[in-house]
C-alpha positions in Angstrom: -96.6 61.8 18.0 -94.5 61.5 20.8 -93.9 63.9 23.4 -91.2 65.7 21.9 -93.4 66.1 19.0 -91.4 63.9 16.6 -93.5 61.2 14.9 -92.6 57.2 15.6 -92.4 55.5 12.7 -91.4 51.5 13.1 -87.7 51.1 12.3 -86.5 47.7 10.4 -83.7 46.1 12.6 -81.5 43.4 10.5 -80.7 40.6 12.7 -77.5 40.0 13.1 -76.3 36.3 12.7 -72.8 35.6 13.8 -71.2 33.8 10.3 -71.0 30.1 11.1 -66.7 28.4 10.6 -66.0 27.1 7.6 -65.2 23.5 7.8 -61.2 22.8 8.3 -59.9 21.4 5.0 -57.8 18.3 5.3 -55.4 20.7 4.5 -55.8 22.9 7.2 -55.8 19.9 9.6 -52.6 19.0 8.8 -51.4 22.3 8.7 -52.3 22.4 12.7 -51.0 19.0 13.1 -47.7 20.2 11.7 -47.8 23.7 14.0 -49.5 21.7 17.0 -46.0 19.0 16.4 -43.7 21.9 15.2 -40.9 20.9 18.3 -41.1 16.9 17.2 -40.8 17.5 13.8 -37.4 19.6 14.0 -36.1 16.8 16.5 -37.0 14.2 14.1 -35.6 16.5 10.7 -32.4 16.9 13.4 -31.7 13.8 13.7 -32.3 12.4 9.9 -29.8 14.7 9.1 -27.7 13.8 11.5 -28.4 9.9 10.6 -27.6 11.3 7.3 -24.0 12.7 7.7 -23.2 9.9 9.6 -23.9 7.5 6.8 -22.4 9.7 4.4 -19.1 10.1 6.5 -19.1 6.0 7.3 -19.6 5.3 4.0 -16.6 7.4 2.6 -14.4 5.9 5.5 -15.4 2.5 4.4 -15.9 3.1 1.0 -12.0 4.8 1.4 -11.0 1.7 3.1 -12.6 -0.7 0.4 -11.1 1.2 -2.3 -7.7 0.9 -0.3 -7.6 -3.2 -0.6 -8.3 -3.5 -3.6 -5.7 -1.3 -5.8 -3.5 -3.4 -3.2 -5.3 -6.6 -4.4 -5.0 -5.1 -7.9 -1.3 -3.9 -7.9 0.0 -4.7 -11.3 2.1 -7.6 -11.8 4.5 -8.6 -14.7 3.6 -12.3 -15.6 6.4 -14.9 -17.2 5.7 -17.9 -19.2 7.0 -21.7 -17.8 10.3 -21.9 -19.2 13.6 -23.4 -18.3 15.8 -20.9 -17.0 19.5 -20.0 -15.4 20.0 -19.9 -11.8 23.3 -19.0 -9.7 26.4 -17.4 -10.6 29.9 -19.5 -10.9 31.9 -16.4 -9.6 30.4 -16.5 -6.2 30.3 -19.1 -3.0 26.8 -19.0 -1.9 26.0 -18.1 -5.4 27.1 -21.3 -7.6 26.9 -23.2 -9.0 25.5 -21.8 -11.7 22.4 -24.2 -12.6 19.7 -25.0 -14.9 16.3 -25.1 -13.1 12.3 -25.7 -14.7 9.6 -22.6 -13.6 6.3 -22.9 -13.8 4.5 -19.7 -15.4 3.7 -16.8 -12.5 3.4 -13.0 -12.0 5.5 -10.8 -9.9 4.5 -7.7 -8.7 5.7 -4.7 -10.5 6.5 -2.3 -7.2 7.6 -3.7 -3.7 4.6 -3.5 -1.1 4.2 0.1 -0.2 3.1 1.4 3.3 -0.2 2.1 2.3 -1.0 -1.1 0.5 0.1 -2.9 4.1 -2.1 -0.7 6.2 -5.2 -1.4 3.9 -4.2 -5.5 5.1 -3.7 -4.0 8.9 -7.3 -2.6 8.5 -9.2 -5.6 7.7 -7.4 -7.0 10.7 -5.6 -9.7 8.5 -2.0 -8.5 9.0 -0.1 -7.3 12.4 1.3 -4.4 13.0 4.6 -3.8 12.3 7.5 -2.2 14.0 8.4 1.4 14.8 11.5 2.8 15.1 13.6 5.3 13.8 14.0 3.7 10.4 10.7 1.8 10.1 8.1 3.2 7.5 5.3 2.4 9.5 4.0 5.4 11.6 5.2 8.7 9.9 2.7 10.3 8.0 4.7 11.2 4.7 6.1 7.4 4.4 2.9 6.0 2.4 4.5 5.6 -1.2 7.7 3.7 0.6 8.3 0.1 0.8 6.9 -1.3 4.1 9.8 -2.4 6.0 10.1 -3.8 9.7 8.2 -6.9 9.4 8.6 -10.5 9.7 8.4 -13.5 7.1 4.8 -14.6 8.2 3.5 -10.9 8.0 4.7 -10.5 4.5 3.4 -14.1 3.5 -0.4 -13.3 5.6 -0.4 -9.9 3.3 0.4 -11.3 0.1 -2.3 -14.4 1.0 -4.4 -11.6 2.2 -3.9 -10.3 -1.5 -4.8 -13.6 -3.1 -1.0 -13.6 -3.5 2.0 -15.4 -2.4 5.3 -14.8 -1.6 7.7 -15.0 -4.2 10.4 -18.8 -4.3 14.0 -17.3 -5.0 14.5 -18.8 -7.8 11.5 -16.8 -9.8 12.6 -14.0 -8.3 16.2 -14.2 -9.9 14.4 -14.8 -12.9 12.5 -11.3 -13.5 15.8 -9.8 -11.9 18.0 -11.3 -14.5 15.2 -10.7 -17.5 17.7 -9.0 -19.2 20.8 -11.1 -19.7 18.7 -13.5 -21.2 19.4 -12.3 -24.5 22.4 -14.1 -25.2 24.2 -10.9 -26.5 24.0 -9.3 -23.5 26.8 -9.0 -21.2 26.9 -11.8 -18.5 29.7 -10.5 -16.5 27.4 -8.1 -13.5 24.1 -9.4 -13.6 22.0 -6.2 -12.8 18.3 -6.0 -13.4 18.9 -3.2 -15.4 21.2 -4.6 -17.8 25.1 -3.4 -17.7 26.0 -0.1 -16.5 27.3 0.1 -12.8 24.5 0.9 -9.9 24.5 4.7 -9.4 22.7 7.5 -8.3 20.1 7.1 -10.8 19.4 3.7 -10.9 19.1 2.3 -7.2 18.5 3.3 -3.9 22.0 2.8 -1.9 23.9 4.0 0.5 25.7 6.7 -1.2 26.7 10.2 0.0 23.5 11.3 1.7 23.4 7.8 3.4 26.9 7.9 4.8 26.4 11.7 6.3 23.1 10.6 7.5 24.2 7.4 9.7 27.5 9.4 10.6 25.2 12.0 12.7 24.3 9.2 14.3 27.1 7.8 15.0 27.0 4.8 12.8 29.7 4.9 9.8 29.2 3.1 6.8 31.0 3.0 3.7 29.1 4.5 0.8 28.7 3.2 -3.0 29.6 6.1 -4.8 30.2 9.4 -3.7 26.8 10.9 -5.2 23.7 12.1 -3.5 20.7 9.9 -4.9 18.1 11.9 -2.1 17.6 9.1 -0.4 19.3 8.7 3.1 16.7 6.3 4.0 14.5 4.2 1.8 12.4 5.9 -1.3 9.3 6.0 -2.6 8.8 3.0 -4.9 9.3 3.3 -8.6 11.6 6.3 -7.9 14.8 5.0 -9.9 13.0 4.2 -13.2 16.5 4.2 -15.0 17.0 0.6 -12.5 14.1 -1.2 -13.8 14.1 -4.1 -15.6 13.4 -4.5 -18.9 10.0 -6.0 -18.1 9.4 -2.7 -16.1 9.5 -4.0 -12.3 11.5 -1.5 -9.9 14.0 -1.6 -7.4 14.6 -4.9 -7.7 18.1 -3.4 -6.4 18.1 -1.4 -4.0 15.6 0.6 -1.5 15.0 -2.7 0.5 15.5 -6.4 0.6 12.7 -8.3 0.1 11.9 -11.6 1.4 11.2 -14.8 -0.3 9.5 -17.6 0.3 12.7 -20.0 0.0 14.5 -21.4 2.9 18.2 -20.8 3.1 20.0 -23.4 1.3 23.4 -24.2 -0.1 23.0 -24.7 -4.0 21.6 -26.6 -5.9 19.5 -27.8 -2.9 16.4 -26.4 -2.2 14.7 -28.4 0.4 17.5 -28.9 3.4 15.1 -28.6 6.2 16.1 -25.2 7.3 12.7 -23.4 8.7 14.5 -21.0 10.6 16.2 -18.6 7.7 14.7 -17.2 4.4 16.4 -16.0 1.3 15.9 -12.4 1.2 17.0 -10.5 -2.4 17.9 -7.3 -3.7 20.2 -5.0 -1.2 19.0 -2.2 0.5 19.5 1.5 1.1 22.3 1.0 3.8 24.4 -1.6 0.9 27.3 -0.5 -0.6 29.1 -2.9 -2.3 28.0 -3.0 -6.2 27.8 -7.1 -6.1 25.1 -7.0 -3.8 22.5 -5.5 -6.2 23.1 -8.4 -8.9 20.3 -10.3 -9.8 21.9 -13.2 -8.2 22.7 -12.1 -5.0 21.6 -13.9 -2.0 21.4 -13.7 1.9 19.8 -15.8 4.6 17.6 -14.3 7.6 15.5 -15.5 10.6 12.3 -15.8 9.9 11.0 -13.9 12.8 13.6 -10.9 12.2 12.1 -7.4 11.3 14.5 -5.2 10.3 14.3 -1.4 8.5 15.9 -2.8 5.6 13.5 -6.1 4.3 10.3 -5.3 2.4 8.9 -7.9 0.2 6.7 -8.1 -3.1 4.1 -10.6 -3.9 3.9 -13.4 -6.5 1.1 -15.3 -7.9 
């Protein structure tokens, strides 16, 4: 008894044992690793991703760019067999006389050298820049379907090497102009690359109305062709005039711009007189108006290091 008169009877205490940890998993572990390196890890994830959109964005730049040089590497051509074929016209001075002349098979490309092609060349640092002005194509954003224009002999000739091309000799040039009066049916009287027909609105790029109203706000006055509107003051985009192509398909081959060749300028039937400083360029331009210029056969000489708004060139190979 105790001396409040209750009775002590022995009480059983539990221990108490405090539970021992459960060993960290190797899951756990890294789990802490990854919280104790939370900061480093979004750095690093940061910049993978930013590793990441910078490949991706290179690689569409490049892959853009690569893509660019080869449809110009890959521009399609019209090829002719070797054969022996008619050169010059008997009607004209620097056109006659009308000769016979032996051509090796070659290609010629179906469009002249658009803007875009060029500035795929420009990129790979193989071609120079050409001029700017207020009728050259290189520069404004909306221009990269039109012939290049504004540049020199050697930059057309480093392009079409650039391409695994050449420039053009006049005398195969005349020859894919001229594709059509070779069937001896065919009217020979005005040689068009198109066949017979006068040039017009629909078939070549010339100076007609809208050309003659343009240059007059500037104060220039040229005569026009015809008194239509072919939407063109200035040059088009290639293979606009399909009703002036060649039977072979090739385009503006009047018309839009000249284009040079790789021919010095010579008085028939030579072809080697020594001159290095002009070049046969063929084919009129928008600012000609006089129907004779856009026969297959016409011809004009100029300096090799001239870069005008009206000369463009295509490539042969």
């Amino acid at each position: 008894m105790t001396r409040s008169g209750m009775s002590l009877e022995p009480v059983s205490v539990k221990p108490t044992f405090e539970p021992e940890p459960a060993p960290a998993s190797a899951e756990s572990e890294a789990q802490q690793l990854l919280r104790r390196g939370s900061g480093s890890r979004m750095l690093l994830k940061m910049l993978a991703g930013v590793t990441l959109v910078a490949a991706v964005v290179l690689g569409f730049v490049y892959g853009a760019d690569w893509l660019r040089a080869k449809e110009a590497r890959d521009a399609p051509m019209k090829k002719f067999s070797a054969e022996r074929a008619t050169i010059g016209n008997p009607l004209w001075e620097d056109e006659r006389p009308e000769h016979e002349i032996d051509l090796a098979a070659y290609e010629l490309d179906l469009t002249e050298v658009t803007v875009a092609a060029y500035r795929a060349c420009f990129k790979s640092k193989v071609c120079g820049e050409p001029l700017k002005g207020a009728f050259c194509n290189w520069g404004p954003e909306d221009r990269d379907l039109h012939p290049i224009n504004c540049v020199t002999h050697e930059q057309a000739a480093k392009y079409c090497s650039w391409a695994g091309k050449r420039l053009p000799t006049e005398k195969e040039w005349e020859h894919a102009a001229r594709a059509a009066h070779d069937d001896p049916m065919m009217a020979k009287k005005d040689l068009f690359p198109w066949g017979v027909g006068a040039p017009d609105a629909a078939r070549v790029n010339a100076c007609g109305k809208e050309c003659t109203e343009h240059f007059a706000a500037l104060g220039k006055k040229l005569p026009w062709l015809h008194e239509y509107d072919d939407g063109y003051p200035l040059t088009a985009p290639v293979d606009r005039f399909k009703d002036g192509d060649t039977p072979d398909g090739l385009s503006d081959m009047a018309g839009n711009v000249w284009e040079w060749t790789s021919s010095p300028w010579c008085v028939y039937p030579d072809e080697t007189c020594g001159n290095e400083l002009e070049l046969v360029i063929r084919g009129g331009g928008f600012q000609s108006y006089q129907a004779r210029t856009f026969e297959a056969t016409s011809r004009e000489g100029l300096g090799r290091l001239e870069a005008t708004e009206t000369v463009g060139f295509r490539c042969a190979r």
